[in-house]
MIKE-87546 format. One record per residue: x, y, z of N, C-alpha, C in turn. Coordinates in steps of 0.001 Angstrom, whole numbers, padded with zeros to 6 digits, always signed. Atoms other than C-alpha are relative to their C-alpha. Layout:
N
XYZXYZXYZ ...
This chain:
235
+000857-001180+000000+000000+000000+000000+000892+001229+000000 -001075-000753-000136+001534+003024-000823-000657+001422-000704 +000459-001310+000765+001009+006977-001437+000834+000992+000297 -001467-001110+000393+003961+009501-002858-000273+001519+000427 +000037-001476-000462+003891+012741-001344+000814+000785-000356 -000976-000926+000641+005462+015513-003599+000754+000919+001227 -000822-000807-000546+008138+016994-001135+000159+001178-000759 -000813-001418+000527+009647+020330-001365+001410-000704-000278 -001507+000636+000108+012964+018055-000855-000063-001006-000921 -000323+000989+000692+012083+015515-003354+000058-001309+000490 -000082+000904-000890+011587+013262-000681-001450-000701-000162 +001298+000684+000122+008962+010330-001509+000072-000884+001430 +000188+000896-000797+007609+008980+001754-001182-000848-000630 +000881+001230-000224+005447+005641+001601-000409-000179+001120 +000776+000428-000989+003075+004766+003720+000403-001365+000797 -000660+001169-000668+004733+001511+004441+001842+000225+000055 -001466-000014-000149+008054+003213+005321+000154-000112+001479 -000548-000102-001188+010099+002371+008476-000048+001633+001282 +000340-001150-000811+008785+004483+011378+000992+001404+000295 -001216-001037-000130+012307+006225+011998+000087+000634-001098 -000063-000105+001178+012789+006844+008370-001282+000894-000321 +000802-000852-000080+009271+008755+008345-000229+001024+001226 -000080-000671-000915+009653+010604+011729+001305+000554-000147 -001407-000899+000244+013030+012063+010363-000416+000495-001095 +000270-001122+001365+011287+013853+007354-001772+000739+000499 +000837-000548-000437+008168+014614+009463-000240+001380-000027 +000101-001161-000099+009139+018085+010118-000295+000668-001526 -000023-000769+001795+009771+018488+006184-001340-000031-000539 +001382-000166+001232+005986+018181+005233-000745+001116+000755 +001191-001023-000190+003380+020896+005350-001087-000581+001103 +001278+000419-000597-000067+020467+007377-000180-001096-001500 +000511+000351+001491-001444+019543+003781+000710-001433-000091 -000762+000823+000356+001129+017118+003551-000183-000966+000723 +000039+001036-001121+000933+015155+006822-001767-000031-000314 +001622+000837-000173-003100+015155+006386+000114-000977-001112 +000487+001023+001026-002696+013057+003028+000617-001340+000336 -001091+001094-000239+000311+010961+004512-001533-000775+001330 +001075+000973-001110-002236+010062+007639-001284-000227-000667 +001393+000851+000916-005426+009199+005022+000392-000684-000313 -000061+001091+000958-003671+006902+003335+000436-001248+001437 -000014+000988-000800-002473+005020+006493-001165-000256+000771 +001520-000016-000654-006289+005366+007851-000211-000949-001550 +000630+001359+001075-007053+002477+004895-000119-001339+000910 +000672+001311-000842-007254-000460+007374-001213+000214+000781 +001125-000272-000998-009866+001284+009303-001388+000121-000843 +001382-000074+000985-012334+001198+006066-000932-001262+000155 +000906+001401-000296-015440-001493+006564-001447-000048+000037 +001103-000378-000033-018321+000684+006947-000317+000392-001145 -000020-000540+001284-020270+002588+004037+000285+001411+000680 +000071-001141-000774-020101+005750+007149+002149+000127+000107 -001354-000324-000107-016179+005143+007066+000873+000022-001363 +000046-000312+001335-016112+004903+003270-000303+001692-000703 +000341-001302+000165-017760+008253+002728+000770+000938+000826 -001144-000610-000926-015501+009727+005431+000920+000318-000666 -001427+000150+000696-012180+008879+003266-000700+000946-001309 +000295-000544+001007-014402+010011+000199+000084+001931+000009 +000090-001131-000589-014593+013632+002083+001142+000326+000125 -001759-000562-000202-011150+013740+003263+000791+000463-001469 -000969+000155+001401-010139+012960-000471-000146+001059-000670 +000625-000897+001573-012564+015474-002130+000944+001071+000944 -000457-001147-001125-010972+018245+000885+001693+000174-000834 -001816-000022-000032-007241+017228+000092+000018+000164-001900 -000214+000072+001601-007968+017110-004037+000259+001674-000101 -000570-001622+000497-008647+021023-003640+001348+000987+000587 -001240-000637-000232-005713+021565-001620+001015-000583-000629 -001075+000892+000918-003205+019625-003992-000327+000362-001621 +000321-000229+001399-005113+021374-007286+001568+000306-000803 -001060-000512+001113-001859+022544-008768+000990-000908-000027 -001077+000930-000108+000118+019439-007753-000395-001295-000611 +000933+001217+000468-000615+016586-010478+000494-000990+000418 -000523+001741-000433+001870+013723-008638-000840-000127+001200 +000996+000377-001075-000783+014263-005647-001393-000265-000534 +001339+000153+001333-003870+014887-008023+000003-001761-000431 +000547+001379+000781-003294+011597-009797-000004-001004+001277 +000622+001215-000994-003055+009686-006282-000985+000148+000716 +001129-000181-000650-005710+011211-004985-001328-000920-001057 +001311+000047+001099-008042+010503-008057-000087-001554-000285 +000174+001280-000279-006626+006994-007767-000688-000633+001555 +000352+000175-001574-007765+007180-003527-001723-000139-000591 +001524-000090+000081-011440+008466-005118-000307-000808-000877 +001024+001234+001157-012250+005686-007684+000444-000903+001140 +000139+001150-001181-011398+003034-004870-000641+000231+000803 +001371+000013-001265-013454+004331-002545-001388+000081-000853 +001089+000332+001212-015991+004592-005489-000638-001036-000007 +000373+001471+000412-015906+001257-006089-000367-000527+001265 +000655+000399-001290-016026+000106-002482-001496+000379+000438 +001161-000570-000545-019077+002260-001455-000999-000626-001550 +001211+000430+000801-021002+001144-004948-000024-002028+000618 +000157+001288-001058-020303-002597-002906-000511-000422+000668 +001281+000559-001460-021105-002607+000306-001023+000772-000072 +001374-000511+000196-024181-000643-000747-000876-001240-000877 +001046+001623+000936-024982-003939-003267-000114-000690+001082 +000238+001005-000785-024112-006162-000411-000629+000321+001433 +000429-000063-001115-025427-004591+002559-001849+000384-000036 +001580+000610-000110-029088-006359+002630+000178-001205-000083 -000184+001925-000252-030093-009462+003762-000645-001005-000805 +001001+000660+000933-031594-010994+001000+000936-001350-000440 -000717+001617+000353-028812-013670+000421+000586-000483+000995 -000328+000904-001656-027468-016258+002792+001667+000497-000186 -000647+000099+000140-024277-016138+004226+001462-000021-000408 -001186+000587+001112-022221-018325+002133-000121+000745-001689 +000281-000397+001191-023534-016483-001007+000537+001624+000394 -000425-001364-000336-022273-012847+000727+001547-000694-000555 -001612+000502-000459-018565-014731+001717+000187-000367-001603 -000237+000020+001901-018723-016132-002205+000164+001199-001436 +000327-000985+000677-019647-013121-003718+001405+000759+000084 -000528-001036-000833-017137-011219-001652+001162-000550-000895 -001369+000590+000401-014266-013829-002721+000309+000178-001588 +000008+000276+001967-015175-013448-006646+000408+001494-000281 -000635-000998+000066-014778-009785-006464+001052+000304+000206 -001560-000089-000230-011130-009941-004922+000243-000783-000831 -000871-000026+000931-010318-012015-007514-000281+000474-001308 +000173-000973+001087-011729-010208-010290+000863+001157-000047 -001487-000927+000106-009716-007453-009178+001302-000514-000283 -001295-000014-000296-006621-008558-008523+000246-000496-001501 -000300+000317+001242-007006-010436-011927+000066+001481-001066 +000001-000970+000540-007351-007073-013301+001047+000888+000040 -001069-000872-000625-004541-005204-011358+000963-000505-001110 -001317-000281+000292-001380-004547-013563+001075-000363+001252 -001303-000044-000957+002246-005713-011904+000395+001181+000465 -000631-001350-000122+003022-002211-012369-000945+001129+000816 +001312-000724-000867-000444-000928-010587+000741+000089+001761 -000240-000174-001144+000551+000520-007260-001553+001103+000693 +000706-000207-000551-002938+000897-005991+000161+000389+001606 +000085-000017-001568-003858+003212-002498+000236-001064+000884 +000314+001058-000972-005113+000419-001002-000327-001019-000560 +000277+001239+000320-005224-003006-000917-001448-000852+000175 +001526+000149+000411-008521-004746-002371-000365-000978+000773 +000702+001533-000672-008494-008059-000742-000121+000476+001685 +000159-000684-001952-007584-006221+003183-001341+000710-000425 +001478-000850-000522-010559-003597+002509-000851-000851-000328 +001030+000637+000367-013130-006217+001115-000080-001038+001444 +000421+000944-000894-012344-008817+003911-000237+000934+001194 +000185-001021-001309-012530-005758+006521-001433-000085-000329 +001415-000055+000659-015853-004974+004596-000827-000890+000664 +000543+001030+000014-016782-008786+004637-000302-000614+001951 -000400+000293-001049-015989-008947+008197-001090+000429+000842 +000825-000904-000212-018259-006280+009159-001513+000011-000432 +000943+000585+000918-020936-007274+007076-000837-001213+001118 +000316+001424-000539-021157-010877+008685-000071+000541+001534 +000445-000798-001204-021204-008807+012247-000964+000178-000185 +000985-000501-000169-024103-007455+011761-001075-000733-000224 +001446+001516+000057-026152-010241+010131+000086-000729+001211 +000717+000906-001177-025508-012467+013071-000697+001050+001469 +000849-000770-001368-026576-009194+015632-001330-000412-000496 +000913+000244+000124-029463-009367+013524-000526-001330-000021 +000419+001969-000575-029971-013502+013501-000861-000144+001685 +000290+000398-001146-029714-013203+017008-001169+000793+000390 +001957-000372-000764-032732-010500+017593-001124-000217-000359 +000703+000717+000943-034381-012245+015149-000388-001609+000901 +000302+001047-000365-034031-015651+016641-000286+000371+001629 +000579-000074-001440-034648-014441+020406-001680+000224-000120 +001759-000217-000405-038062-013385+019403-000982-001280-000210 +000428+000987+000185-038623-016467+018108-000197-001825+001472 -000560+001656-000212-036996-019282+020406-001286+000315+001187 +000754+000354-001159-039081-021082+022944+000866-001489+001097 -001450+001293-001077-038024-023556+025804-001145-001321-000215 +000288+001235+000599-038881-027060+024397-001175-000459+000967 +000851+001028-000790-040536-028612+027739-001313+000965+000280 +000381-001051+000138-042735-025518+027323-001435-000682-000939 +000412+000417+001054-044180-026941+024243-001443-000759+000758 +001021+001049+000089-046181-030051+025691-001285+000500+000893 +001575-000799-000482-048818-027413+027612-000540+000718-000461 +000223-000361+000691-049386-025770+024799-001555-000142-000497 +001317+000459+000823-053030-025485+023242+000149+000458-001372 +000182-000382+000900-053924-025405+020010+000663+001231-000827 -000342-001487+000196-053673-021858+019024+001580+000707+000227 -001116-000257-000584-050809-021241+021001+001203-000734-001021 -001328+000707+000943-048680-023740+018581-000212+000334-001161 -000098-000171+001757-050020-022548+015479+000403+001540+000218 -000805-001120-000040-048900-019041+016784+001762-000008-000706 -001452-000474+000098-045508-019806+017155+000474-000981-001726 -000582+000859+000833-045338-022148+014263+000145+000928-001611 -000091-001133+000901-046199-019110+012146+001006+001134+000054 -000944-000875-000034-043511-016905+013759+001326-000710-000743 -001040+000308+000634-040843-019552+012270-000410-000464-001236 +000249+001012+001183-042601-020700+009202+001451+000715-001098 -001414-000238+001344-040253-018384+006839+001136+001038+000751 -000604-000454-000659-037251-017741+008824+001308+000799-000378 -000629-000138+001036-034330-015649+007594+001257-000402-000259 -001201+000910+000676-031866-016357+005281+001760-000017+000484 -001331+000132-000652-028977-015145+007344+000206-000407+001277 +000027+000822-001117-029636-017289+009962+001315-001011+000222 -001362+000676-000063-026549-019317+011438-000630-001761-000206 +000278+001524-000335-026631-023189+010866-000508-000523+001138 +000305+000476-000762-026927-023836+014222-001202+000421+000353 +001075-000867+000038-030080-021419+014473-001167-000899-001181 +000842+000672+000967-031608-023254+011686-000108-001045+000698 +000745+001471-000269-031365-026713+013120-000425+000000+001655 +000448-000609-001531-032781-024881+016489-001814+000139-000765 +001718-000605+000544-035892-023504+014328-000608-001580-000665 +000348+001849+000496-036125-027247+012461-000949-000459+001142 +000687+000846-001434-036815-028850+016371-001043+000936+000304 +001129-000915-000002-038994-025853+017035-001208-000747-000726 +000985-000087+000863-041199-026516+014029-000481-001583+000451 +000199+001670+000097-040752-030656+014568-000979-000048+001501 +000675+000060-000799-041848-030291+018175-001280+000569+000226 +001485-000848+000174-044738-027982+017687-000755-000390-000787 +001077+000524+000688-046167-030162+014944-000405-000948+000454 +000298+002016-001248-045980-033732+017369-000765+000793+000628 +000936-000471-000698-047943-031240+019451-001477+000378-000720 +001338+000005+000936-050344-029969+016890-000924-001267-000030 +000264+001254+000062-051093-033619+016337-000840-000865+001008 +000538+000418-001114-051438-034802+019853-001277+000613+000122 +000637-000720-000758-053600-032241+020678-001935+000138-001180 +000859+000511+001009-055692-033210+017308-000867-001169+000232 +000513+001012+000098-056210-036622+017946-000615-000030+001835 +000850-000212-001026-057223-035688+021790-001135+000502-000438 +001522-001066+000068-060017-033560+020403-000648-001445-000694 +000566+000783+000677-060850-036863+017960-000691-001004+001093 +000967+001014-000759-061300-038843+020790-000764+000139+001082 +001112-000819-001230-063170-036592+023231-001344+000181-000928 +001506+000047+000853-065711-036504+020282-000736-001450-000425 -000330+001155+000163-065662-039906+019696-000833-000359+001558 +000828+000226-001046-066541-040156+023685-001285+000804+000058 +001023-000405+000182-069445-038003+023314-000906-000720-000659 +001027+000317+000818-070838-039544+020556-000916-001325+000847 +000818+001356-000499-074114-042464+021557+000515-001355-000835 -000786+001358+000347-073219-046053+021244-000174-000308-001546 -000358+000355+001574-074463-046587+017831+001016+000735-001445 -000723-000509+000864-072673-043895+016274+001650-000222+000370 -001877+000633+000066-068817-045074+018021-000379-001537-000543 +000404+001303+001351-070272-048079+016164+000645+000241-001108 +000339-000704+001496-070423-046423+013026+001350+000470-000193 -001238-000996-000383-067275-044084+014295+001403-001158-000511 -001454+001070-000551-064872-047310+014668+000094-000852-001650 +000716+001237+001134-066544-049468+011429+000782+000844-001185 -000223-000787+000840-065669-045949+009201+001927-000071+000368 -001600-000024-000056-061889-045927+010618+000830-001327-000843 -000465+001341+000036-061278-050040+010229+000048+000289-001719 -000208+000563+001230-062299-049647+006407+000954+001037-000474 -000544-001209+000492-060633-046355+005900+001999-000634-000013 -001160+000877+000256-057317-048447+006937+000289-001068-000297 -000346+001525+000671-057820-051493+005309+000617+000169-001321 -000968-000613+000687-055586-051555+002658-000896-000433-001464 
């Protein structure tokens, strides 16, 4: 990662230069100078689209103080199409409409699309695969905050289940019927037993009502009642 700062002395610091080696030409840069040298080492801290637009601000700020200088101009203008591209990104990817493994896939096809793209001779601001997995990182934070306030409203405590009436299980069986897609594996085969135990209950609580009607009915009709089952399972 690296960004040339036109000295008065002719002196190119890099952003990845030895700390001593940049604190012995410190004094030699302007304000102007030290704000572009500290944006470009503020590139690991990119992940948000609020810390994306930040850098985009700093950049547009430092483009009009560097107008007459084109070896800063052209790295700046290379700083503002990367943050370009980032922010038109995590603005595609930040919604939850795909699972996961289809974010983390997505994420991985774009770093290598770039990099397949990058020139040997390309000495890009910043590096695509660090800001995308920062991105990606950040991203997958937030889906599981949301999983989890998602799945708290949902979960129930299993032994819970078997006093359940009716109603009460087709409630909850409707709060997980379509659950979402950035749900963690283990969350899924949590909502699975959910659904499995709340339908053995549905069931039970079915065939109690069948046979409390069943006891009601007068003798000739559990006649009738028992005669209609036998043929109904005869094969």
């Amino acid at each position: 990662i690296c960004l040339e700062v036109h000295l008065p002395t002719s002196f190119i610091i890099k952003s990845g230069a030895a700390s001593d080696n940049l604190h012995s030409h410190w004094s030699l840069l302007t304000d102007s100078e030290k704000n572009i040298l500290i944006l470009c080492r503020l590139c690991g801290e990119q992940h948000t689209i609020e810390d994306i637009r930040a850098g985009q601000r700093k950049v547009s700020q430092m483009l009009s103080i560097f107008a007459e200088d084109k070896l800063n101009i052209d790295e700046l203008n290379a700083m503002q199409k990367q943050l370009e591209l980032f922010e038109h990104d995590i603005i595609d990817w930040n919604n939850l409409h795909c699972s996961n493994d289809e974010l983390i896939n997505t994420v991985k096809l774009r770093i290598a699309i770039l990099q397949k793209e990058e020139d040997d001779d390309d000495e890009l601001p910043w590096d695509n695969e660090e800001i995308y997995n920062n991105i990606l990182n950040h991203l997958l934070q937030e889906r599981q905050q949301s999983a989890s306030r998602w799945f708290d409203g949902v979960a129930i405590k299993l032994e819970t289940i078997k006093e359940m009436d009716a109603r009460t299980c087709q409630i909850n069986l409707g709060k997980i019927e379509n659950p979402p897609i950035y749900i963690s594996r283990d969350q899924e085969k949590q909502i699975t037993l959910f659904r499995e135990v709340l339908t053995q209950r549905v069931k039970e609580l079915q065939l109690d009502g069948v046979l409390a009607m069943y006891q009601d009915l007068p003798p000739e009709l559990q006649k009738k009642f028992v005669e209609i089952i036998i043929s109904k399972s005869s094969p």
